[in-house]
Structures are given as structure tokens and as C-alpha cells.
N, C-alpha and C positions, 0 to 999 in steps of 0.2 A: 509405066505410064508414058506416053507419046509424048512428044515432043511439046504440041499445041494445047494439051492440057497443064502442060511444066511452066509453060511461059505464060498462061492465064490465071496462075493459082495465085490466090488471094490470102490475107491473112486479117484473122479478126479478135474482136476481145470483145467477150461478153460478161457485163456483170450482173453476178448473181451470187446470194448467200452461199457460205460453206456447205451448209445442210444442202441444200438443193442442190447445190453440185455435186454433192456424197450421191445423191438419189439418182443425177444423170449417169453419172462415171459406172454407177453398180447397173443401171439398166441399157447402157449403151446408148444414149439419148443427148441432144441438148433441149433447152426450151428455153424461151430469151422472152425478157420485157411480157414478163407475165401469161404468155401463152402463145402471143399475135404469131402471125405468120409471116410480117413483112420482113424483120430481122433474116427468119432462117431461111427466106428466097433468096434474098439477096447472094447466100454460100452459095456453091456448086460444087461438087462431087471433087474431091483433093487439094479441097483449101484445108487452110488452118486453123483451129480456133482454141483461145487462150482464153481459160476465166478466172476472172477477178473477183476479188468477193470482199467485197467493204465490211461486213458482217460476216459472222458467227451462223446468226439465224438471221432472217427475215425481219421478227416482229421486233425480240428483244434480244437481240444476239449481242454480244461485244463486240468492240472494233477489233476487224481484224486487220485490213486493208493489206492484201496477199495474191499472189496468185497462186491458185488452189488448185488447177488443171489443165490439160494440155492433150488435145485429140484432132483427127481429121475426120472430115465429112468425108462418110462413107457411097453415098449416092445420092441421085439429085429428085429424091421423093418427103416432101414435106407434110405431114400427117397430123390427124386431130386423135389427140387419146382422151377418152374419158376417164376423168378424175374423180366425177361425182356428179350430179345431175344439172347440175346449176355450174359447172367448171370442166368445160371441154378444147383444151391447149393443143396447140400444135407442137409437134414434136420434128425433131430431125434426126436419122442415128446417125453418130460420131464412133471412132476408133479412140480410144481412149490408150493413152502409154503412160506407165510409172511414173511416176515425178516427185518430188517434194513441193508442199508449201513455200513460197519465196516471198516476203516483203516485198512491197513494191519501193521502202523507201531507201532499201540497197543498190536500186536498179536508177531512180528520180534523173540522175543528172549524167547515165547513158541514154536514154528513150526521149528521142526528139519529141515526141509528146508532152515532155514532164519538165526537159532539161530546160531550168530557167524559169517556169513557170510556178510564180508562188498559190497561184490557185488552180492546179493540176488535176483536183480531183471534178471540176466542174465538166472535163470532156467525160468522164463515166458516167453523170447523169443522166445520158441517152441510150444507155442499157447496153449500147451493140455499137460498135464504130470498126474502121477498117484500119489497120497500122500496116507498116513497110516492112517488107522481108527483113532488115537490116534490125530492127524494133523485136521484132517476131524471136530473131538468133538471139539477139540478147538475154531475154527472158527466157526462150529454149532452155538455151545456154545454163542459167542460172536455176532453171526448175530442173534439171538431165543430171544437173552435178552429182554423181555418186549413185544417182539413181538407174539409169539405161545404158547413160552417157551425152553425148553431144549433139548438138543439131543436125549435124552431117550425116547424123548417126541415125537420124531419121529418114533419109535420102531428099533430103530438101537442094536441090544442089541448085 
């Protein structure tokens, strides 16, 4: 990757139930805030995107509150799939890498987001937000353990 794509790359967190991430990671996909498209414009082609998943499932999942996956956007083409006649989502493909599930409340009081903040989970109710490379390593970091390995390991450099 060039130089000008290295110093523009973004990183993000998108939440979404386990299950639905199970169903991205297996088809190489994301799909953010129920389908929209504005979320997955906003990526471009070798950002990063990290998701979280307050739930299990959707409707009646248990708490999980984890981060459950760890991929890069793979190009800058945002697409509608049909899901069923009445529910046509946009999609984006991502690269998806190995990871483990990580609490996020292991992580709370490294991620400038969280640290200090006793009502932390209110920045995920906007489905999609952008966090600092520095945020991004941490949780890398924590999802890589044993699993790929490390962030560096990713070529994030």
C-alpha cells in the first residue's frame, strides 16, 4: 500500500450482534446500522474495522458486550444485497483475520473512549463511530493474543 493510502487510513467500530457478525466474517461482508449505506461510505479501501457486539443475537441475545471481530476494507465499492423482498442492505467486503472474542471491560480504562467514562456504552449507540489508531492497537492487540499475533502483525505501521 502507498504511502498516501498509509497516512489516510481510518479506523472504526461497528456494533453489531454476534450472530450477525458470525454471518459477515463467514461471507466476507460488513453491514452496519441495519443496512444504510452512510456508515459504510464513510470507510475506504484499507481502513479498519472493529466490531463490537453488545449481544448474542439481535432480538433476545444475552449480554455479551465483546469485541467479536477484526477486518479491513477491502475496496471502495458499497453494494445493496438482497436479503428478502421487503430487506435490501448495503453491504461492504471486508478481509477478515483470526481473533478471539475480548471483553471490552478488560480493555474500559486503556481506550480513550471508555477510560473514565461511567456511561461508556452510550458512544455505541450510534452503531458506527471512528476511534484513533492508538484505540484500534489496543483492542488489535487484545483480540491477536494467541490468535495471529499482534498488530504490527497486521502491517499497520
Amino acid at each position: 500500500m502507498n504511502k498516501q493510502v498509509e497516512k489516510s487510513r481510518r479506523y472504526w467500530i461497528g456494533v453489531v450482534s454476534a450472530s450477525h457478525v458470525a454471518r459477515g466474517v463467514e461471507g466476507g461482508f460488513a453491514q452496519l446500522c441495519h443496512g444504510k449505506a452512510a456508515p459504510l461510505k464513510r470507510m475506504q479501501a484499507g481502513d479498519w474495522l472493529i466490531y463490537y457486539s453488545p449481544r448474542t443475537d439481535m432480538q433476545n441475545g444475552e449480554p455479551l458486550q465483546a469485541f467479536t471481530a477484526i477486518g479491513q476494507v477491502q475496496d471502495d465499492y458499497v453494494y445493496k444485497f438482497r436479503m428478502s423482498d421487503s430487506f435490501i442492505p448495503f453491504r461492504r467486503n471486508i478481509r477478515y483475520t483470526s481473533c478471539k472474542e475480548t471483553k471490552i471491560s478488560s480493555l474500559l480504562e486503556q481506550l480513550s473512549f471508555t477510560r473514565g467514562v461511567s456511561n461508556w456504552g452510550y458512544r455505541f449507540r450510534f452503531g458506527h463511530f471512528e476511534i484513533s489508531e492508538q484505540d484500534f492497537r489496543v483492542i488489535a492487540n487484545a483480540m491477536l493474543d494467541s490468535a495471529e499475533g499482534k498488530a504490527h502483525e497486521l502491517r499497520i505501521q
